[in-house]
C-alpha positions as CSV (number, residue, x, y, z in Angstrom):
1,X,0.0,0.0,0.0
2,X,1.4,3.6,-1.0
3,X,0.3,6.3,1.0
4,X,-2.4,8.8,0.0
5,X,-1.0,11.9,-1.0
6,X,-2.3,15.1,-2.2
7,X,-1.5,18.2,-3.4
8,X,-4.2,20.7,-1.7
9,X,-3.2,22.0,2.1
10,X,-5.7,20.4,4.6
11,X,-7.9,23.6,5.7
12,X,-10.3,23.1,8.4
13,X,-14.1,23.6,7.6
14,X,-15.3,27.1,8.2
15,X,-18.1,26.8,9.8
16,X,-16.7,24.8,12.6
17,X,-14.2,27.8,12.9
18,X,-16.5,29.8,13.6
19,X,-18.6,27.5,15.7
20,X,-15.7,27.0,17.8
21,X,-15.1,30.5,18.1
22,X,-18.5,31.6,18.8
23,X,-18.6,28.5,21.5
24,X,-15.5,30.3,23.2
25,X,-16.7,33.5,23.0
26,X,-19.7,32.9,24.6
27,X,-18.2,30.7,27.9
28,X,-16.1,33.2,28.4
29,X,-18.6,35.8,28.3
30,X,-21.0,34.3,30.8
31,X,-17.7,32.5,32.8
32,X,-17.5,36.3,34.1
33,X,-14.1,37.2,32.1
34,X,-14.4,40.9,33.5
35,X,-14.5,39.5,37.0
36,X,-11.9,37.3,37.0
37,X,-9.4,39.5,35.1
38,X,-10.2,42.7,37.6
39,X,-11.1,40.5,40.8
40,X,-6.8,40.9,41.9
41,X,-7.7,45.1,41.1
42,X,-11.0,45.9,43.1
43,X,-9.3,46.3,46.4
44,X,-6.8,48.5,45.0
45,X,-9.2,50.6,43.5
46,X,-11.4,50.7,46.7
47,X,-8.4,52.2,48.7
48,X,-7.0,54.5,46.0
49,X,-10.1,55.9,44.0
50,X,-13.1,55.5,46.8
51,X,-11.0,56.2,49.5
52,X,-12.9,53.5,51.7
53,X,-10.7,51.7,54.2
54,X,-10.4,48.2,53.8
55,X,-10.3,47.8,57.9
């Protein structure tokens, strides 16, 4: 047996691209990105900008 060869470059189907993309998008939208990312920030910015004491 020879191996299959072919000229054309494998390229993935596009609308699984996008189906995969829109799938990401969407977890990490209702995953709560925004918190995550500023969670480490807030009590900085409670200190600094609101001037509340954390104490």
């Amino acid at each position: 047996m020879t191996p299959a060869t072919s000229t054309q470059p494998w390229r993935p189907n596009p609308s699984a691209t996008y189906t995969v993309l829109l799938v990401c998008f969407l977890a990490i939208l209702f995953e709560g990105y925004d918190v995550g990312v500023m969670g480490p920030y807030f009590p900085h910015l409670r200190k600094t900008v609101a001037g509340i004491s954390l104490r």
